[in-house]
ZAPARO-295356 format. One record per atom (N, C-alpha, C): x, y, z; residue in three letters. Coordinates in pm, whole numbers, plus 50000, padded with zeros to 5 digits. Layout:
REM residues N
XYZALA/...
//
This chain:
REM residues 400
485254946746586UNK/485984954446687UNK/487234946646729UNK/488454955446729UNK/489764946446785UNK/489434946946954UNK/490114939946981UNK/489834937947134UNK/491764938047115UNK/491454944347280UNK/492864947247323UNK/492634944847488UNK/493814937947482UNK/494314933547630UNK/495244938047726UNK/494794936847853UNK/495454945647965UNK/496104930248032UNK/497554933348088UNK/498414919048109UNK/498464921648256UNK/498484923348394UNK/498354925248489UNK/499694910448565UNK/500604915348625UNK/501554904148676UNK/500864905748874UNK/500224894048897UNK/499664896949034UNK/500124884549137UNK/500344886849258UNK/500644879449367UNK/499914884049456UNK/498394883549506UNK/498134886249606UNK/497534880849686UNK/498424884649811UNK/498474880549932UNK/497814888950031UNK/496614881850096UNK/495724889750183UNK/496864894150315UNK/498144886450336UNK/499084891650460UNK/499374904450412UNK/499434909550304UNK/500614916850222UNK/500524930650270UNK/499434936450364UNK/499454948550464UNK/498654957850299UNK/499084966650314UNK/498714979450235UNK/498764975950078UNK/499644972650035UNK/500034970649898UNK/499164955349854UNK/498234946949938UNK/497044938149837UNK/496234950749883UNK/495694960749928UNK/494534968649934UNK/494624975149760UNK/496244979949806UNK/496504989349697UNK/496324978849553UNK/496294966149544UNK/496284963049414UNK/495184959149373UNK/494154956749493UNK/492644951949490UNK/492274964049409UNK/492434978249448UNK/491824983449410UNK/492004984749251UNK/493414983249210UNK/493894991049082UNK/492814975048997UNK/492854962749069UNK/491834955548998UNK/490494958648980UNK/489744965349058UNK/488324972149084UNK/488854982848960UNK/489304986848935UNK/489354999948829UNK/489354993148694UNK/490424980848664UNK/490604975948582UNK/489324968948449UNK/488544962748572UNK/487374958148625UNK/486704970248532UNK/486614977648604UNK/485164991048578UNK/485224996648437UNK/486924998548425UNK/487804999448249UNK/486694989948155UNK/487174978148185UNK/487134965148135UNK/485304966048038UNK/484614973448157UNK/483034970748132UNK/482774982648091UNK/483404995048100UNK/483025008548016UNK/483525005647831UNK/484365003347818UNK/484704999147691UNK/484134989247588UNK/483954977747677UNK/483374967847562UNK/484674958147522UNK/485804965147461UNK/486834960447397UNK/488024954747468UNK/487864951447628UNK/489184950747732UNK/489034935147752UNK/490034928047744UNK/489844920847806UNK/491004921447912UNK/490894911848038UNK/492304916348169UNK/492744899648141UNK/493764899048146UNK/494894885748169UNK/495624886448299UNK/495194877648435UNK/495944881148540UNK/497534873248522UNK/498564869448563UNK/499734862648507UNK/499924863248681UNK/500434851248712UNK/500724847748787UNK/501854835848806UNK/502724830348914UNK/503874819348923UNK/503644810748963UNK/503854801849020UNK/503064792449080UNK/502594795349193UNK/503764799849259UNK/502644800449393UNK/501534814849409UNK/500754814149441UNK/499864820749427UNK/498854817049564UNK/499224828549664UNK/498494827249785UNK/497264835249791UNK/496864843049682UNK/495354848549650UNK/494664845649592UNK/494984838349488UNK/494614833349386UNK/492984828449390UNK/492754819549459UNK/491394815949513UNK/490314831549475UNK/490834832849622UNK/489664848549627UNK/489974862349518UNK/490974859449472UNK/490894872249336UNK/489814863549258UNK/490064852749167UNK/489164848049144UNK/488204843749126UNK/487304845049259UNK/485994848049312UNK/485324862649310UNK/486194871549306UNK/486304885949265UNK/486134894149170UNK/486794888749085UNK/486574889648947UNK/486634877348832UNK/485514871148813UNK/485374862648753UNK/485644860848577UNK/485544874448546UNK/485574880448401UNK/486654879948368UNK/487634878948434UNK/489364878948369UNK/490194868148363UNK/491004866148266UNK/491544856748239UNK/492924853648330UNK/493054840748389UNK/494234836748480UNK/495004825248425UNK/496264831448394UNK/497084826648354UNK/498414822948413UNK/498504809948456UNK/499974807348537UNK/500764801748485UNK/502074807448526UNK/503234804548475UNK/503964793948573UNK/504684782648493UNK/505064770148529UNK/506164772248620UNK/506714762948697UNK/507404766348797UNK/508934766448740UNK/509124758148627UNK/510394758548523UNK/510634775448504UNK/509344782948422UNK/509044793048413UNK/509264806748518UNK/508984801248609UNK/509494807548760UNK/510844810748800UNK/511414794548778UNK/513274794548819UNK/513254803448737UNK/513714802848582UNK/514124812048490UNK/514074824648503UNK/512804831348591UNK/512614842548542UNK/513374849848709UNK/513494836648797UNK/513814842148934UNK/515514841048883UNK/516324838348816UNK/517474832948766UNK/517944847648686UNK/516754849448546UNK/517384863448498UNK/516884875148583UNK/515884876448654UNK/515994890948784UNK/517224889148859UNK/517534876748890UNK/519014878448997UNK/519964883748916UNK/519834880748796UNK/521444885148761UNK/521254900348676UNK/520054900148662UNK/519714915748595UNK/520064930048733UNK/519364925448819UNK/520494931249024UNK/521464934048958UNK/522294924148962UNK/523844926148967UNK/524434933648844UNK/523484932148724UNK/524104938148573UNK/523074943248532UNK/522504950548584UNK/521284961048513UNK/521704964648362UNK/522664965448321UNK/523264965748198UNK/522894957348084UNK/522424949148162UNK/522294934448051UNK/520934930848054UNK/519684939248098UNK/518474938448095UNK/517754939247922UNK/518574947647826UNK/517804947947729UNK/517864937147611UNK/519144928047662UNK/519754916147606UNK/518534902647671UNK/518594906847793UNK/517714899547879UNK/516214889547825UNK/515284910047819UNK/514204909547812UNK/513394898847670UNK/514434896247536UNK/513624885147441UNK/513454879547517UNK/514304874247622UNK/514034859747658UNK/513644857547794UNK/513214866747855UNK/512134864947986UNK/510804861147989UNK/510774854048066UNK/509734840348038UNK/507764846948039UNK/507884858448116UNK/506554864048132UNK/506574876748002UNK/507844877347937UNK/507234883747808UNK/506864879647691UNK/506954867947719UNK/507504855747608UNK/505534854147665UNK/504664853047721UNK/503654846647769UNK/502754859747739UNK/503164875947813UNK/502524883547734UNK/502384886947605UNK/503074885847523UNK/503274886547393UNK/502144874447299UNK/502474866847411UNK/501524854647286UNK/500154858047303UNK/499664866547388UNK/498184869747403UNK/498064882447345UNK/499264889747275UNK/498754904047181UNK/498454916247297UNK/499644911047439UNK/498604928447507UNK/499524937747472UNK/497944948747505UNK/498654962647455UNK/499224969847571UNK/499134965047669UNK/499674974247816UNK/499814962347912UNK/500664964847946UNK/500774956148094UNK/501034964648178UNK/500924960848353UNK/500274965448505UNK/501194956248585UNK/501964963348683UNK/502904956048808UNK/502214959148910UNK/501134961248967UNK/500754966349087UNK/501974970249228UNK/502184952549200UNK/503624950149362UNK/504814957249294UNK/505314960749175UNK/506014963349143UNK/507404955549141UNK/508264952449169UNK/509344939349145UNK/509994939949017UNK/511094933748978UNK/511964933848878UNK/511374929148767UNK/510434922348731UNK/509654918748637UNK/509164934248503UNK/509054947748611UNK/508694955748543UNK/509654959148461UNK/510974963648484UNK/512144966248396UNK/512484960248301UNK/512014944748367UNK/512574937448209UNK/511084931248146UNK/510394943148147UNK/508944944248061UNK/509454945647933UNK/509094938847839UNK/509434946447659UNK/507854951847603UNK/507244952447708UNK/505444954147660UNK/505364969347698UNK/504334976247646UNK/504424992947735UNK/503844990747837UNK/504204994147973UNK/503404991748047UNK/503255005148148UNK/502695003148262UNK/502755010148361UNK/503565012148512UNK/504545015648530UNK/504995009948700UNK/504625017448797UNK/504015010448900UNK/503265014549015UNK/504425020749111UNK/504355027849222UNK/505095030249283UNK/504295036349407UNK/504455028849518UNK/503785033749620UNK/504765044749726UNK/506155041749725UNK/507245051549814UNK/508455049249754UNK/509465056649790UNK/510695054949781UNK/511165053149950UNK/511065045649980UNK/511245052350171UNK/512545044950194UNK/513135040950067UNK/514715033050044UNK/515695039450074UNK/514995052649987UNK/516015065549972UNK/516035070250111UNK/515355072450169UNK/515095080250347UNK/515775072550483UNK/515475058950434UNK/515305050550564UNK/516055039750486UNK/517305037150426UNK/517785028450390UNK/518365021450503UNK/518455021250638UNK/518965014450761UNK/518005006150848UNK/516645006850805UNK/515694994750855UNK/516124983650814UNK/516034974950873UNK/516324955350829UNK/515294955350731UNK/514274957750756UNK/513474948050582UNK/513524957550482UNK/514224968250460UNK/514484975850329UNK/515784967650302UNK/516844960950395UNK/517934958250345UNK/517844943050365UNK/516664932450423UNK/516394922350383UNK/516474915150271UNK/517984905550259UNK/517844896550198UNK/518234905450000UNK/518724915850037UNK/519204924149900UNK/517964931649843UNK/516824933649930UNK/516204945049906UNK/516434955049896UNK/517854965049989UNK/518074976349892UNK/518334980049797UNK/519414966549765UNK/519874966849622UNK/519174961049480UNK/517894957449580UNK/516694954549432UNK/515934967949411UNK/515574974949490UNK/515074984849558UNK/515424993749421UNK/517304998749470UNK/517855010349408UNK/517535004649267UNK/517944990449204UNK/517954989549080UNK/516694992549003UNK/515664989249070UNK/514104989849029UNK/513905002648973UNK/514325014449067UNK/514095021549026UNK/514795035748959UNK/515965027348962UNK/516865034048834UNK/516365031248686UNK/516335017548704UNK/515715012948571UNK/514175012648512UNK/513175010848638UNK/512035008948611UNK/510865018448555UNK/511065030748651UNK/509985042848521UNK/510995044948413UNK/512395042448380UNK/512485046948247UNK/512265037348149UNK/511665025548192UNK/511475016348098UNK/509695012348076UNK/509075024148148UNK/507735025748157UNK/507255034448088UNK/505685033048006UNK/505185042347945UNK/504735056048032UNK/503925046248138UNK/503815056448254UNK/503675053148369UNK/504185060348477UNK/504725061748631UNK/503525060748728UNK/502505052948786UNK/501765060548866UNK/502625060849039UNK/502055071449083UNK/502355071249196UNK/500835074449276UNK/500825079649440UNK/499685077749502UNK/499185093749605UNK/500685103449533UNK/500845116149617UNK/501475123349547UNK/501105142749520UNK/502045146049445UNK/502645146049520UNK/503255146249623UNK/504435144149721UNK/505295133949643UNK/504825119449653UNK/505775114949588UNK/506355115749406UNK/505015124149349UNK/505525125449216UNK/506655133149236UNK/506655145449301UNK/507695150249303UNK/509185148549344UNK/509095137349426UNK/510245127849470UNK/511155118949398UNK/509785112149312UNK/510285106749173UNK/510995114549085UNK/510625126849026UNK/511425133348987UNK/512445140948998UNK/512275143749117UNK/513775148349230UNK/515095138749207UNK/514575124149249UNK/515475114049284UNK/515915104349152UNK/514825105449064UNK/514885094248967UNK/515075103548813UNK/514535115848824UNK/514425119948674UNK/513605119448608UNK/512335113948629UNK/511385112848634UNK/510525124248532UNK/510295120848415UNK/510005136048359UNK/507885138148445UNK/507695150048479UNK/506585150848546UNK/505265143648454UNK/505505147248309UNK/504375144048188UNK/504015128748203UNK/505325123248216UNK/505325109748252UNK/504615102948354UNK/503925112048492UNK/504015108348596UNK/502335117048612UNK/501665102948645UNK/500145102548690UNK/500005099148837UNK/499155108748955UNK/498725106149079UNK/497275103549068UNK/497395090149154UNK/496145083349178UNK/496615083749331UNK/495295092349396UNK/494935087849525UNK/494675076349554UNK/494775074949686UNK/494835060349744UNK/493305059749824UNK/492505049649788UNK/490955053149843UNK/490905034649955UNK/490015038450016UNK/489645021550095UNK/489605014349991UNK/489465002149992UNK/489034992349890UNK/487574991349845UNK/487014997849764UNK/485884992049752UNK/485404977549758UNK/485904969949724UNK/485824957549800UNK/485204954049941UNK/486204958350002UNK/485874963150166UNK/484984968950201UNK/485044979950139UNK/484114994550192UNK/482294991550190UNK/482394980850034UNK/481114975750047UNK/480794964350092UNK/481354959150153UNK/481134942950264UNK/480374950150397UNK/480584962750417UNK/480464968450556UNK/479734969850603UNK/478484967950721UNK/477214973650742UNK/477564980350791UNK/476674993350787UNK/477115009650857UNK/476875005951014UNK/476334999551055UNK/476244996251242UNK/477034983451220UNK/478024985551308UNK/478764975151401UNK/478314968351561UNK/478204962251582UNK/478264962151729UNK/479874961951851UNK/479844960551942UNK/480684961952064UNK/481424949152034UNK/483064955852021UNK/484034945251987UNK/485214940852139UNK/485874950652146UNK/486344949352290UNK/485984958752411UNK/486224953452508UNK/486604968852601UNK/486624980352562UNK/486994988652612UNK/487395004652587UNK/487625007552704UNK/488595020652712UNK/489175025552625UNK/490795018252568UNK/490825020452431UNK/491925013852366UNK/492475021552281UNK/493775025052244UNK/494675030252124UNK/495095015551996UNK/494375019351878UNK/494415010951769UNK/495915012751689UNK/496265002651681UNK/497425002851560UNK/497524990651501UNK/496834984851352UNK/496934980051270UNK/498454983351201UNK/499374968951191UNK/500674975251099UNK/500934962051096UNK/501564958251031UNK/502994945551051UNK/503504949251098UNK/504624940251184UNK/505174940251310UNK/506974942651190UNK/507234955551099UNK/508344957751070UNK/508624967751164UNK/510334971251185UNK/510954984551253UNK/510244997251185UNK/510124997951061UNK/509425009851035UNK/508115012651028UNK/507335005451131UNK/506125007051155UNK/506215018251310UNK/507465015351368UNK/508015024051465UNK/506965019951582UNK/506625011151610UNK/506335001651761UNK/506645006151876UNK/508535008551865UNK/509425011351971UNK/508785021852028UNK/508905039551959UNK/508645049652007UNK/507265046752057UNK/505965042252014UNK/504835038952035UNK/505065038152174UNK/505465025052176UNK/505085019552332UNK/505835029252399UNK/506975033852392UNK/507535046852464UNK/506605057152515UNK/505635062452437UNK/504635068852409UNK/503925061552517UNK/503735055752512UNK/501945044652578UNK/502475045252713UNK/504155039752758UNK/503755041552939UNK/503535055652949UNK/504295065452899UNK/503705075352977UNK/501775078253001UNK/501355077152894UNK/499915073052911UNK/498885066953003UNK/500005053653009UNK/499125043953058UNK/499385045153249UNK/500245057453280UNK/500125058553430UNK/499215074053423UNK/498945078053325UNK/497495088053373UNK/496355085253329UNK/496125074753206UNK/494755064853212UNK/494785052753274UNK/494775048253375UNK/494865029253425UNK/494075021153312UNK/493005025753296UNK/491975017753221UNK/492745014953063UNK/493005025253018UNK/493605024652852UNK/494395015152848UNK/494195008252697UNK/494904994452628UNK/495344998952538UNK/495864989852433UNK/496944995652323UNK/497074982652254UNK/496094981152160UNK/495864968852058UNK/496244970751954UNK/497184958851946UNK/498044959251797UNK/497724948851737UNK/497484948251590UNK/497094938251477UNK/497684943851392UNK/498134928051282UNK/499584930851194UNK/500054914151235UNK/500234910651068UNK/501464898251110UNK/502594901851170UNK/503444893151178UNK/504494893051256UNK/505594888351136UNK/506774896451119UNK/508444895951017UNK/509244894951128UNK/510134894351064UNK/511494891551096UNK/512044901551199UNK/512364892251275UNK/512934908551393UNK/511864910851505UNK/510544908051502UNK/509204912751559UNK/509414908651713UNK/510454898751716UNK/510074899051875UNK/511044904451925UNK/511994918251882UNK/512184926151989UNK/511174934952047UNK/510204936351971UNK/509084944252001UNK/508214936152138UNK/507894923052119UNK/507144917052207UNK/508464917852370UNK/509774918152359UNK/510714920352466UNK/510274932552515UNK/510734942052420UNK/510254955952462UNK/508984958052566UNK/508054948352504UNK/506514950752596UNK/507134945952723UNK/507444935052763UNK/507814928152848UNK/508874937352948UNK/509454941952893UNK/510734948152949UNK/510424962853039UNK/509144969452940UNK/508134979152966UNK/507284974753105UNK/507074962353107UNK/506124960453223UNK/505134964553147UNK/504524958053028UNK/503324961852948UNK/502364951652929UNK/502784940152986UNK/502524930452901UNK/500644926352935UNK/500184932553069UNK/499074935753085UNK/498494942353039UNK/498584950852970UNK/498384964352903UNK/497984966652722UNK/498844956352693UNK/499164955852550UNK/498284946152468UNK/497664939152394UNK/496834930952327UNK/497564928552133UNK/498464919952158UNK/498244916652012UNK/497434909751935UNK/496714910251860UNK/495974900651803UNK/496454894451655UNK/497644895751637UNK/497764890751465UNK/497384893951394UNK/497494888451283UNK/496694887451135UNK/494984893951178UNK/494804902151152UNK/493114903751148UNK/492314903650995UNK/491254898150984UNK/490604896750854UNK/489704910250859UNK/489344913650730UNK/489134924850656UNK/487734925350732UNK/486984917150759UNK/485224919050838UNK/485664920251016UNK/486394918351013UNK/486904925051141UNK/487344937851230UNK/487764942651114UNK/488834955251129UNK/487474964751177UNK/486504971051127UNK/485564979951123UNK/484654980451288UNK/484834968751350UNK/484714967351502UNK/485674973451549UNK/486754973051548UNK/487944974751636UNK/488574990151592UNK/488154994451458UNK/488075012651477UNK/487095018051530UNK/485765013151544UNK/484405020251558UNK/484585018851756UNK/484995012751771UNK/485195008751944UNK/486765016051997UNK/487465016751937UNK/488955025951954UNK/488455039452019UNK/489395045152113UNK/489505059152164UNK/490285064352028UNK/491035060552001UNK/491905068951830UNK/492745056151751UNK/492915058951657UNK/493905052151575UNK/495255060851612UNK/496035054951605UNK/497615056851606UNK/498285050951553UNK/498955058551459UNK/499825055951361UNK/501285060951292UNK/501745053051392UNK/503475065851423UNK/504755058851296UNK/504025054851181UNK/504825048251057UNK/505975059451019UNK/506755058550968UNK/507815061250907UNK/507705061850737UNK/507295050050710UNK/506745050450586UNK/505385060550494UNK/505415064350367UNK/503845074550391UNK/504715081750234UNK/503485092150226UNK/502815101950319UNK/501625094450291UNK/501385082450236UNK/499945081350242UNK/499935066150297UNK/498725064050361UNK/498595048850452UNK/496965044050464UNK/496765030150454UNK/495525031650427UNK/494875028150579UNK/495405024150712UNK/494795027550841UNK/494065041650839UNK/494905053550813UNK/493915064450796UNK/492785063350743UNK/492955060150624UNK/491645061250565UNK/490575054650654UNK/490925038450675UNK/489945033150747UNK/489695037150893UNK/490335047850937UNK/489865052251020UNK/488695062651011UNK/489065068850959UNK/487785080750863UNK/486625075050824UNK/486735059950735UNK/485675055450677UNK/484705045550788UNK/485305047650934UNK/484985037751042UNK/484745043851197UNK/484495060851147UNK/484135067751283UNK/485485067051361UNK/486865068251375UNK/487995066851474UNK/488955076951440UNK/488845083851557UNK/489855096751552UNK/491365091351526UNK/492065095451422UNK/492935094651375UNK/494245107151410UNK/495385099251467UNK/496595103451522UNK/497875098251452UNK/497995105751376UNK/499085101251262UNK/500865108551302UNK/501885101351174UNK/502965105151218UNK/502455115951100UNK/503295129251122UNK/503485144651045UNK/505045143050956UNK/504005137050835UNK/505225131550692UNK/505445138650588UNK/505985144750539UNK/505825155450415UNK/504675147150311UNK/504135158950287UNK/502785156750188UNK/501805145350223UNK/501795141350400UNK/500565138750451UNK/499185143050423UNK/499525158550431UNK/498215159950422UNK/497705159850289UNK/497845156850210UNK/497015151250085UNK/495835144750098UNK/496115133650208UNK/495625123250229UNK/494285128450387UNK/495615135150484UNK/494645134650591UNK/494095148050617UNK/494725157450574UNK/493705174150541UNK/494065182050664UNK/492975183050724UNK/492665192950891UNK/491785175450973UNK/491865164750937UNK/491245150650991UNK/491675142451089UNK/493315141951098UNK/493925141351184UNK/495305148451252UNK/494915146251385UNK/496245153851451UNK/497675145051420UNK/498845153651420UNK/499955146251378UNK/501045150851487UNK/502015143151455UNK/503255143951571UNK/504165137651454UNK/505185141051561UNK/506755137451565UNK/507025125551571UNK/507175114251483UNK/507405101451499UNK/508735095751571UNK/509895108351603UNK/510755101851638UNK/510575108751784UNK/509815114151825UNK/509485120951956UNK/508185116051994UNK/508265100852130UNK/507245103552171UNK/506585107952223UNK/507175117052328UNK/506275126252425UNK/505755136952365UNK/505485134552214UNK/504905142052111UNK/503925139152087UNK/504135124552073UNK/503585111652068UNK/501905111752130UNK/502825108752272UNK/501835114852399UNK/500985126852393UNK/501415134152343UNK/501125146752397UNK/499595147952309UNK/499775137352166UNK/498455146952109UNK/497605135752129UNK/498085120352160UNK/496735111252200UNK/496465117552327UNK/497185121552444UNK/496585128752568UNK/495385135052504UNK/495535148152410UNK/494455156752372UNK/493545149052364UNK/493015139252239UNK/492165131252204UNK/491665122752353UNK/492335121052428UNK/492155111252494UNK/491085120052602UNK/491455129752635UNK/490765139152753UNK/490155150652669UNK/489815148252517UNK/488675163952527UNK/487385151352395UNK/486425148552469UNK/485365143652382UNK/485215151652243UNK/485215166152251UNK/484715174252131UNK/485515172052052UNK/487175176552082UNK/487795170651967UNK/487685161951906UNK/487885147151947UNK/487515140451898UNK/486855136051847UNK/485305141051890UNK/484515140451762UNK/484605148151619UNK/485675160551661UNK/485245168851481UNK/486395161551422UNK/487115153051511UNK/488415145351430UNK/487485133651300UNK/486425129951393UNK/485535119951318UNK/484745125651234UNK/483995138051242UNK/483455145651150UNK/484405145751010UNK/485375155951033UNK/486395155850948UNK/487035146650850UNK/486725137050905UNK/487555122250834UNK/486075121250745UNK/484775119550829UNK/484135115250705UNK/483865127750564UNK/484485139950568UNK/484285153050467UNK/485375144850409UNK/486275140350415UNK/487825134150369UNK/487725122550279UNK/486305113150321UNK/486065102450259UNK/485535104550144UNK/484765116350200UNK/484055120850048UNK/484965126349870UNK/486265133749959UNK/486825137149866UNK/487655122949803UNK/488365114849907UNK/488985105249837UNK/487885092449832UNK/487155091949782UNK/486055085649699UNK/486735075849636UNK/485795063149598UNK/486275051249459UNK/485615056849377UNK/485015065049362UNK/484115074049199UNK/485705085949194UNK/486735090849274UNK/487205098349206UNK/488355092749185UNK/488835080949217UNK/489855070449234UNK/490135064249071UNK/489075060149070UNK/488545054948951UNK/488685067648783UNK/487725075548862UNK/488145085648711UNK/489535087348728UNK/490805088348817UNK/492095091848790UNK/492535080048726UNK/492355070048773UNK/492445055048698UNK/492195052648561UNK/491085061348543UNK/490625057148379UNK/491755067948301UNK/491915077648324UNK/492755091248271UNK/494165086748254UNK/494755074548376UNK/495435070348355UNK/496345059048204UNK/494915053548250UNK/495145040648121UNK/494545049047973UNK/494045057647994UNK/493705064047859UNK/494985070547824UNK/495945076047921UNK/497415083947892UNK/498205070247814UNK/497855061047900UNK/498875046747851UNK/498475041147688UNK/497335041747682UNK/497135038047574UNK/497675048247472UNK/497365061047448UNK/497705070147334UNK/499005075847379UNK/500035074247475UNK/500865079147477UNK/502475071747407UNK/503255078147376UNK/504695071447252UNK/505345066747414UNK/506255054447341UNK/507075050147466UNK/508175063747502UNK/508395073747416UNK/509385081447458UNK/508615096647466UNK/507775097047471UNK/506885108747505UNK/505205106247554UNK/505525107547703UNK/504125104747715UNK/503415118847751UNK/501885115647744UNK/501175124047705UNK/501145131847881UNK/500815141747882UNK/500375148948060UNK/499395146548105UNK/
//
């Protein structure tokens, strides 16, 4: 039997918010690939630094980890900079990029970007490019879309990147269709994989929690970026918090660049009693602090899909989302939505939740009918359908 190899380029970082959930999982699939076949083997490729490295490792023990030298690193951080500036000169590039030069010597037949990054374009292997949003195109005036020449890695990525891909996944037909709106994107090309909890996670969990804080509290798990939309939030919350006294408003999420206008804001609010940040929270944590929440709230900008929802659904917590085109994919009739740039919209539908018990419970009902549909058993079969398209499909015609 030939054995054929899957090349996977990974950096993960337990800070990394949504996108290490999102790549844990595409490893859990890889994983499940790997052991239905017989014939897979996975090659993780990594740079030097490597802040997951440890616990992927411990994770999946079956796959091969392969790091690339830090010589190896400059070079390849040397031709992405100048591939930015001359996207033109990527196909001159790619002999001599240092992680194709490393896939190649192991014979794979597909390579995997999960984080996605300039590495995918100047892939010469068939591979796959992930794509979780375009929210470049929408919201190109946030600081960390234009951090440090992120828009302009951003735009290039993905001018160049699904056309230099066998195939496109994305996580919504919302955004398939965006892709092809914006990018050209032929649809045949372009596979949706729902976005599910981590199985990882999901099975660490005991179904009883016990009593984590106080109550009553409004949850918002995010990093502390502008387009997590904080501002309107707390806008939202005084009016609240002078017709509940008791209600809190706990936020967890590292902290970027910029984050302490947000902590001013509290201050400036007269919040600062009121408000609870807790940082960084670890993954055996989180499932206290939804199961004890009056609602999740989640007034992002970014979307239509987010994985706080989910874990709100999969954790008993009425879920109050922003209303994003092709949300409901994700959140159905499960949660109530608003106006992210209106908070007394804001207000208006945690008020509901906040003062009618019933609702809120069929909000929790609902979420768990929701869990059922976005499942890791149906995550997974889109996953496998996927890499089965990758494998039999021509680099210039892929299969539907």
């Amino acid at each position: 039997m030939t054995r054929r190899t899957f090349a996977v380029l990974s950096d993960f970082n337990p800070h990394g918010g949504g996108i290490h959930q999102w790549s844990l999982n595409i490893l859990c699939a890889l994983d499940d690939y790997r052991k239905a076949h017989g014939d897979i083997d996975v090659v993780l490729f990594h740079y030097d630094r490597y802040p997951g490295g440890l616990s992927v490792r411990g994770l999946f023990p079956e796959f091969q980890y392969v790091g690339l030298s830090k010589v190896q690193h400059l070079i390849a951080r040397a031709m992405r900079r100048f591939s930015i500036y001359c996207p033109w000169a990527m196909p001159m590039l790619r002999p001599f990029f240092p992680l194709n030069r490393e896939i190649k010597r192991r014979n794979a037949t597909l390579a995997l970007f999960p984080q996605g990054g300039m590495d995918s374009p100047l892939c010469e292997t068939p591979h796959i490019f992930c794509a979780a949003d375009i929210a470049h195109v929408y919201y190109p005036h946030f600081p960390e879309v234009r951090l440090k020449g992120s828009l302009r890695i951003r735009r290039v990525l993905f001018d160049y990147g699904p056309a230099n891909a066998r195939r496109v996944m994305v996580e919504s037909q919302e955004l398939a269709r965006e892709m092809t709106r914006h990018y050209g994107v032929p649809p045949q090309k372009l596979s949706v994989v729902h976005q599910v909890l981590p199985r990882l996670f999901s099975a660490s969990i005991l179904p009883d929690v016990g009593p984590n804080r106080a109550k009553p509290y409004l949850f918002y798990p995010a990093q502390l970026w502008a387009h997590k939309n904080h501002k309107n939030l707390l806008a939202a919350f005084v009016e609240l918090a002078a017709e509940f006294p008791d209600l809190r408003l706990v936020l967890a999420g590292s902290r970027q660049p910029g984050s302490e206008a947000i902590f001013n804001l509290i201050q400036s609010l007269k919040l600062s009693d009121r408000v609870d940040y807790l940082g960084y929270v670890p993954d055996e944590e989180m499932p206290k602090l939804y199961r004890n929440a009056a609602a999740l709230v989640m007034p992002t900008y970014f979307g239509p899909t987010n994985i706080p929802t989910l874990e709100a659904f999969a954790f008993g917590c009425p879920a109050v989302i922003s209303d994003l085109p092709g949300v409901e994919e994700q959140a159905g009739d499960a949660a109530l939505r608003f106006d992210p740039d209106n908070p007394r919209d804001m207000a208006a539908k945690l008020r509901r939740v906040l003062s009618d018990p019933v609702l809120a419970a069929r909000l929790v009902e609902a979420g768990r009918g929701r869990m059922e549909q976005l499942s890791y058993e149906n995550y997974r079969r889109q996953m496998f359908a996927l890499l089965d398209a990758a494998l039999v499909s021509q680099p210039d015609q892929a299969s539907a």
